[in-house]
C-alpha positions as CSV (number, residue, x, y, z in Angstrom):
1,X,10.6,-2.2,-5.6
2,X,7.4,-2.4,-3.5
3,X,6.4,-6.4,-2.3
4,X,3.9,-8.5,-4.4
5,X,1.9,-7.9,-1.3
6,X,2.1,-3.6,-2.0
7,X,1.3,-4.4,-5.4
8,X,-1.9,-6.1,-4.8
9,X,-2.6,-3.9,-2.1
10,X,-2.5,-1.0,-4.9
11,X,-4.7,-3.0,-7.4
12,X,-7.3,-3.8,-4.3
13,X,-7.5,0.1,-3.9
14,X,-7.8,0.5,-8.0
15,X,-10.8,-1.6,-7.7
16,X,-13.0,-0.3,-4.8
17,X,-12.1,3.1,-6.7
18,X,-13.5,2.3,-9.9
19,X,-16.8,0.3,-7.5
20,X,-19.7,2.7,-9.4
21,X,-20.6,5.4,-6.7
22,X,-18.5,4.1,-4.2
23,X,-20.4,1.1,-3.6
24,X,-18.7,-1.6,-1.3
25,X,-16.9,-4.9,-3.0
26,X,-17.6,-8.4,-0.8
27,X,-14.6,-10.3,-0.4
28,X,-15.3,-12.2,-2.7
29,X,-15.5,-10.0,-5.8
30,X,-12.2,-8.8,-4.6
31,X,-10.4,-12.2,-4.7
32,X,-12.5,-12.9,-7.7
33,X,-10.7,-9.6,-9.1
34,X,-7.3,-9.7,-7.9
35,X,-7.4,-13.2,-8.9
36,X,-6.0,-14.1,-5.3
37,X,-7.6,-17.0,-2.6
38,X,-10.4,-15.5,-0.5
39,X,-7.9,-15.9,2.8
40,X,-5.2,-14.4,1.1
41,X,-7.2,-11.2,0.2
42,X,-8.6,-11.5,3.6
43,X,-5.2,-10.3,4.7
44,X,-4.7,-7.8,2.3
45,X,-7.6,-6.0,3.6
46,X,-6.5,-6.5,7.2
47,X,-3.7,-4.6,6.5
48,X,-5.5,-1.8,4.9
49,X,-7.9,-1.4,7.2
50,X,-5.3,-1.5,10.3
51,X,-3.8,1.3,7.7
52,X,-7.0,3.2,7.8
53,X,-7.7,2.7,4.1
54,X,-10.6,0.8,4.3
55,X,-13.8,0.3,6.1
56,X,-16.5,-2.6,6.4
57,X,-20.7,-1.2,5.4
58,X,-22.9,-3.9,7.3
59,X,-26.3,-4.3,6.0
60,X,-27.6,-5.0,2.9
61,X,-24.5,-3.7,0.8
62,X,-22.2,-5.0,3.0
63,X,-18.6,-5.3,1.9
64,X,-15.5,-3.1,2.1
65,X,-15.2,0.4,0.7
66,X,-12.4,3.4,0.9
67,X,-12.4,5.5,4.1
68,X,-11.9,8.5,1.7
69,X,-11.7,9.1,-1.6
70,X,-8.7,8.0,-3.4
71,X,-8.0,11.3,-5.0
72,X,-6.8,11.6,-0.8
73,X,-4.5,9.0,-1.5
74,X,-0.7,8.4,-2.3
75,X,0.6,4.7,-3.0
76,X,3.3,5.3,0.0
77,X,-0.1,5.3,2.4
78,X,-0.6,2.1,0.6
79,X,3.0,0.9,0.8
80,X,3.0,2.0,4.6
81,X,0.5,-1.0,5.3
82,X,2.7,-3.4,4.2
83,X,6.2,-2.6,4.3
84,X,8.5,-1.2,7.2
85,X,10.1,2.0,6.3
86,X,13.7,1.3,6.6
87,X,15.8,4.1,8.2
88,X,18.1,1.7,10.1
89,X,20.7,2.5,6.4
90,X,21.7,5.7,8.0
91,X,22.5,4.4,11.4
92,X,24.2,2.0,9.4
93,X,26.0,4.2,7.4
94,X,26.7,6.1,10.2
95,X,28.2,3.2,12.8
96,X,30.0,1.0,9.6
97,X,33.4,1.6,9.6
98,X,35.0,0.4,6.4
99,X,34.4,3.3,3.6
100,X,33.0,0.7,1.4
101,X,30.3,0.0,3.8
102,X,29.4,3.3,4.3
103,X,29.2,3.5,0.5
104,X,26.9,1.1,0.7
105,X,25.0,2.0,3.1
106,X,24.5,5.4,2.1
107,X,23.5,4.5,-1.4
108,X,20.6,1.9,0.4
109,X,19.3,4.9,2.8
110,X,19.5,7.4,-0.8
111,X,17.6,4.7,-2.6
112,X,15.4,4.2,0.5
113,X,14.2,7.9,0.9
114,X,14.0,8.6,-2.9
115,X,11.7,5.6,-3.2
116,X,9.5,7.1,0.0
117,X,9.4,10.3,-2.4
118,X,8.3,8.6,-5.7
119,X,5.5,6.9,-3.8
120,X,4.3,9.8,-1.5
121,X,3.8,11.8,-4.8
122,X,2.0,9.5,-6.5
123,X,-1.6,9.7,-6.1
124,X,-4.3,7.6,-6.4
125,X,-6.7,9.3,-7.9
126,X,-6.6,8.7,-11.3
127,X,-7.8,4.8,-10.1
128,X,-11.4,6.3,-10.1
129,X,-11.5,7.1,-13.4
């Protein structure tokens, strides 16, 4: 199950998606729309922009908008800027020497790379629409 912190991170990309013509959200439309403090969504887009999802327009439209389109995008990209990847399960399942363990751990590092899968295909396109 992705973190509360993922999930808002995917509803912050749904709405600069669905922005009319790609036009940059301030900060605060998007805690206004997440329904989230303005220093909490502050760090949500920290994250995504660390990620590479996001860039800041100076000017007169200034706010934050996608770096690409979100038809580019899976939810794992999203995921990626907020969660760790955890491979250590197979090392785990690997170095653990009770069979029960390795049970275990091998079902974690099955559940972890099936979960990888789900997200990567999942793409973000259909935010846009």
């Amino acid at each position: 199950m992705p973190s509360l912190q993922s999930l808002y991170g995917l509803e912050l990309i749904a709405h600069l998606a669905r922005a009319p013509h790609g036009q940059p959200l301030t900060l605060k439309r998007i805690s206004d729309l997440l329904g989230r403090t303005v220093s909490y969504t502050e760090n949500l887009i920290k994250a995504l922009k660390t990620g590479g999802l996001l860039e800041r327009q100076q000017g007169a439209g200034r706010g934050y908008r996608l770096s690409r389109p979100a038809a580019s995008l899976c939810a794992w990209e999203v995921v990626q800027c907020f969660e760790a990847f955890d491979e250590g399960h197979r090392d785990l399942a690997k170095s653990t020497k009770s069979a029960e363990s390795r049970s275990v751990a091998a079902l974690g590092a099955e559940a972890s790379l099936k979960r990888r899968a789900l997200l990567q295909a999942y793409n973000l396109g259909h935010f846009g629409q």
